[in-house]
N, C-alpha and C positions, 0 to 999 in steps of 0.2 A: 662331409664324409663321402667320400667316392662310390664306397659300398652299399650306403645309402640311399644315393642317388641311382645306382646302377639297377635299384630293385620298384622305379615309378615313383611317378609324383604324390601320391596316396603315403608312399612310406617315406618320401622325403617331408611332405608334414607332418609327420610323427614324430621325426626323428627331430626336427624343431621344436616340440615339444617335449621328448625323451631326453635332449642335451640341454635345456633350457634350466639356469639354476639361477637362484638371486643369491645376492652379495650376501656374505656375514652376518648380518643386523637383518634378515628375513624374521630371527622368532622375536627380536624386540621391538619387533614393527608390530607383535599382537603381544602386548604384557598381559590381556588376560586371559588369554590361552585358553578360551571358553571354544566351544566347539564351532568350528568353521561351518557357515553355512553352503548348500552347494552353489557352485559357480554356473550361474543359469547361459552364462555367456559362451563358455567354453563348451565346442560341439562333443558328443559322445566319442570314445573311441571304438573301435571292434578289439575285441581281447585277441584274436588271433592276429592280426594288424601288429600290432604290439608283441606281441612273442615273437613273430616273425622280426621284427626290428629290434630286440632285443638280440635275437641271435644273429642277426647280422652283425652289430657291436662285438658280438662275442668269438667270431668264427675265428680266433688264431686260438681261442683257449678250448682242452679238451669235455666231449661233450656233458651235459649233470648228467648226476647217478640215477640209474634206475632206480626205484623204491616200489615196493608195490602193498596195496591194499589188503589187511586179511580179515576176514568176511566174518565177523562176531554174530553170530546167525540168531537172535530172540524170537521167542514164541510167537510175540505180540506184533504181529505186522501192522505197521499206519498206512491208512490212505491217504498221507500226503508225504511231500517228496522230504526225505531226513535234510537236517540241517547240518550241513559242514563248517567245523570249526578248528581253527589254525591259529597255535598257539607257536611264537619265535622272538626270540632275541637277537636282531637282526647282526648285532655289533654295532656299537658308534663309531661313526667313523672317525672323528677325531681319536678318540680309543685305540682304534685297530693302527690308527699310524703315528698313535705318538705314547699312547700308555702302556698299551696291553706285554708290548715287549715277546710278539710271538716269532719264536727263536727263528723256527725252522719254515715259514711262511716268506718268500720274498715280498719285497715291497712290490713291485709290478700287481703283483697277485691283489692288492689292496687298492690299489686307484679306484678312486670314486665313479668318474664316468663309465670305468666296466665293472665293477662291484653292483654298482645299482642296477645294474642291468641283470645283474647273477641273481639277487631278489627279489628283482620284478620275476623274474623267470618263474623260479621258485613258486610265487603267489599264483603266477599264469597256470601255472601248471597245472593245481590243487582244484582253484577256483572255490574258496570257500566263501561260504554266506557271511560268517562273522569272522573276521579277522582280529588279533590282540600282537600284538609287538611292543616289546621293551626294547631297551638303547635304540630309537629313535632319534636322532639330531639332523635329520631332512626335509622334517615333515613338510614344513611349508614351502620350500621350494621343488619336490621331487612328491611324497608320496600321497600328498591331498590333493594338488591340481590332477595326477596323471589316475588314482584312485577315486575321485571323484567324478571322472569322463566317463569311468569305467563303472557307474551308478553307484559305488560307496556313498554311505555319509560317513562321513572320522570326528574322530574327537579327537586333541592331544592334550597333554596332562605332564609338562616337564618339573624334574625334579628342583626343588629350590636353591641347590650349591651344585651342580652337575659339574662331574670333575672333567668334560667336554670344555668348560670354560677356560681351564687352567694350559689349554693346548694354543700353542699360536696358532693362525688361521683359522679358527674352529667356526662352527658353524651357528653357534649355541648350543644353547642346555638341550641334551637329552632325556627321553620321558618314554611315556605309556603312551600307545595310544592304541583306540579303539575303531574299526570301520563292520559296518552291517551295508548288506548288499537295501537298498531302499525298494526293490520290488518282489522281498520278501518279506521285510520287516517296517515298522512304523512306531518311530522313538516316544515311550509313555514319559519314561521318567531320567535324566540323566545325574549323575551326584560325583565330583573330582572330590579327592580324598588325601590330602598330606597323611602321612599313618605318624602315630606317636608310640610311644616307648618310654616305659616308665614316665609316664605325664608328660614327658616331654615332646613336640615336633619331631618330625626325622626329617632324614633329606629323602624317603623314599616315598610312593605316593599310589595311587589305584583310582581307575576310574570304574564306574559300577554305573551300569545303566539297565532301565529294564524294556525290553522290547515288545510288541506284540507282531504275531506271526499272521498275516495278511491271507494266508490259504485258511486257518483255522482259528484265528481269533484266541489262539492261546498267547497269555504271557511268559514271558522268560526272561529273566536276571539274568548279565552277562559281566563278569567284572574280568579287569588285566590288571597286576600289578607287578612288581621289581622288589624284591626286597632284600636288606643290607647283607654284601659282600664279605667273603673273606673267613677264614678261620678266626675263632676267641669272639666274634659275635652272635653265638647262636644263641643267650641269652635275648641279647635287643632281637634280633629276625622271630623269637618267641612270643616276644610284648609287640612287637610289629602283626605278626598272626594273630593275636588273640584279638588286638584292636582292628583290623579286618574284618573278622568272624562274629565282633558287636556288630560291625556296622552293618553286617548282609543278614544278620537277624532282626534288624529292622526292616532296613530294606525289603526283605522276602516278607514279611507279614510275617515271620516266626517261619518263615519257611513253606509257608503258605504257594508260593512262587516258583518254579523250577530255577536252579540254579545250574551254573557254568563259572568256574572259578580258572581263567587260565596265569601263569607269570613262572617268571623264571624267581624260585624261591629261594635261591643259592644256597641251600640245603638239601643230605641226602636222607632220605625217610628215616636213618637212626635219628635224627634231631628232633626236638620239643614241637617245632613249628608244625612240621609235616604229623605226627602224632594228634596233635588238638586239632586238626583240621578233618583226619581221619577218625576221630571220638568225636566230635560237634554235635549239639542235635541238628543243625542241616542236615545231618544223614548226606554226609558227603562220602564218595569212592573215589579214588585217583583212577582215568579211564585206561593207561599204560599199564596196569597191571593183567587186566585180561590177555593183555599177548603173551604172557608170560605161560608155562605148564598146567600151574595151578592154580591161574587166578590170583595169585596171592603178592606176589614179586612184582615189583618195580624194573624196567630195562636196566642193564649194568651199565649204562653211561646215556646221558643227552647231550654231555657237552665234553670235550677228550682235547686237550691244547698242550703245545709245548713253549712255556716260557723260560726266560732266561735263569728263570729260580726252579726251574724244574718240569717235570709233566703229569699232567692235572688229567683226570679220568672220571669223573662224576656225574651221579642221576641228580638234576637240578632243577628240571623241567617238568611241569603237571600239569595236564587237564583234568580239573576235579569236578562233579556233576551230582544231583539231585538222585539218590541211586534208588528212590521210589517213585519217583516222577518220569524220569528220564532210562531210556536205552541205547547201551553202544551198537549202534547196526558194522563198523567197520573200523579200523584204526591204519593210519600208514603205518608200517615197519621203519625198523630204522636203518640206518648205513649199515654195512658190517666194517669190520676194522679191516678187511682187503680192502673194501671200499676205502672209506676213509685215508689208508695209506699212511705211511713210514713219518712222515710228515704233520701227521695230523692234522687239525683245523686252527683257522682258518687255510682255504687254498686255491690253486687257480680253478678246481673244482666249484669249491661253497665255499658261498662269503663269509660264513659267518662262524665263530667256536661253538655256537650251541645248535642242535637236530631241528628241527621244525617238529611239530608234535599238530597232529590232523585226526581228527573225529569224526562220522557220522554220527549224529544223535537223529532220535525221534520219543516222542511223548509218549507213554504207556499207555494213558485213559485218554482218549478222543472225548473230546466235550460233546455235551449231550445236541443232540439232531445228528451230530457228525459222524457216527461211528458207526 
């Protein structure tokens, strides 16, 4: 890349590593999809290094949207620094260029080599501690080597029929997966999760892991899941939740645990799913609602697309949280629809149909010496 070169030899090894992708059969070279350990070989990157190379990749397309952080101001100030968490459904890319059927999105706008670069951006940006992404189908050649430089540890967790499969060229199966920054956190307990429905398997799945926090010695549950697509499912996405919400009352000791529930639920809170997770005794709160007036409301859209069967406008995205354990200190806002544009999502803007969804959390009760 000429542009690459033209910016030193520092970003010219990045960018060796930012274009570098393995063949097809990268995820059936790991069938157990058990969480990648880190790559002690590979040197660190500098995040600014990498944004800067990413936006070199990017320099014909116009620049991302502004979004800005609004300040949920709690009583209870912590003396250690809040934990940012970023919740997204990146889009698969086999998906975005052979299923999704997104009308009004050209294809240019979707090529892999500058797409990946529009969510790395994205992540660059943020810099969250815990990161959760669905429709992942990269992982092993793009976002565990170049997220693990960058001190991640990830897990990934593909679905068991991933309709990524059924595309020519694909990449593999699409999944969940989960990274924690490693000099914040330090992995207690980790558990990958097929979810069932009506007794039966699904093809959708959740990883759930519990971390402890390296400044204060607290624990914290952190689970990502996907759960099943489409209108006339909102019964199964029900028995998909409720089987989740056994499992993270185990998990949490009965809730003993502070929780962080992030995934794209492909439901809007009139549904069953979102209901039982808002009545749970985890005393869960969806944290998108605080931007709202009254506290009470859900954003009018996370994810807004135009396909060939029509245009889709729905809240599908949640960070759900331990709402006696845990405080929103901030939340990012979301696009506005000038933003977003005529067009919708995906665009040469954002890679992806669905918002990103970004927290500050911090713990109410500081454990004892610490407070």
């Amino acid at each position: 890349s000429p542009t690459a070169c033209s910016m030193g030899n520092g970003t010219s090894r990045l960018y060796s590593a930012l274009a570098k992708t393995l063949n097809s059969s990268a995820a059936s070279q790991h069938p157990e999809y058990l969480e990648s350990p880190d790559p002690e070989h590979l040197e660190p990157i500098d995040p600014k290094e990498l944004l800067e190379e990413c936006r070199a990749v990017l320099h014909s397309r116009p620049p991302r949207f502004q979004r800005d952080f609004v300040d949920l101001k709690t009583d209870c100030p912590s003396s250690h620094p809040p934990i940012r968490v970023m919740q997204w459904n990146i889009l698969a890319q086999a998906l975005g260029e052979g299923k999704d059927n997104f009308a009004q999105c050209p294809v240019e706008a979707l090529k892999w080599e500058e797409r990946k670069c529009l969510i790395l951006e994205e992540i660059l940006a943020y810099q969250p501690d815990i990161l959760c992404l669905q429709e992942v189908d990269h992982y092993f050649d793009t976002f565990q080597p170049l997220l693990s430089r960058l001190g991640y540890r990830g897990t990934f967790f593909p679905k068991p029929w991933s309709p990524c499969l059924d595309v020519e060229h694909n990449n593999g199966p699409d999944g969940c997966a989960l990274f924690f920054l490693q000099n914040r956190f330090k992995l207690v307990h980790s558990t990958n999760i097929r979810l069932t429905a009506m007794a039966l398997k699904t093809n959708q799945v959740a990883i759930v892991q519990t971390l402890e926090c390296k400044e204060s010695s607290q624990q914290l549950c952190v689970a990502v899941t996907h759960l099943k697509a489409r209108s006339g499912w909102e019964q199964f996405r029900s028995a998909q939740g409720c089987d989740l919400l056994r499992n993270l009352q185990n998990l949490t000791q009965g809730a003993k645990i502070p929780l962080i529930v992030c995934g794209d639920f492909n439901a809007e809170p009139t549904e069953d799913v979102y209901k039982n997770f808002a009545s749970s005794s985890l005393n869960l709160s969806s944290a998108y609602k605080l931007l709202s007036p009254d506290g009470q409301s859900e954003p009018p859209y996370t994810s807004w697309k135009i396909r060939t069967s029509g245009e889709f406008r729905h809240t599908l995205d949640y960070i759900w949280y331990s709402k006696h354990s845990l405080s929103v200190r901030a939340a990012l806002d979301l696009l506005t629809e000038e933003q977003i544009g005529a067009s919708r999502l995906p665009s040469f803007n954002y890679p992806s149909d669905h918002l990103s969804l970004v927290c500050d959390f911090s713990f109410n009760k500081e454990p004892d010496g610490l407070s």
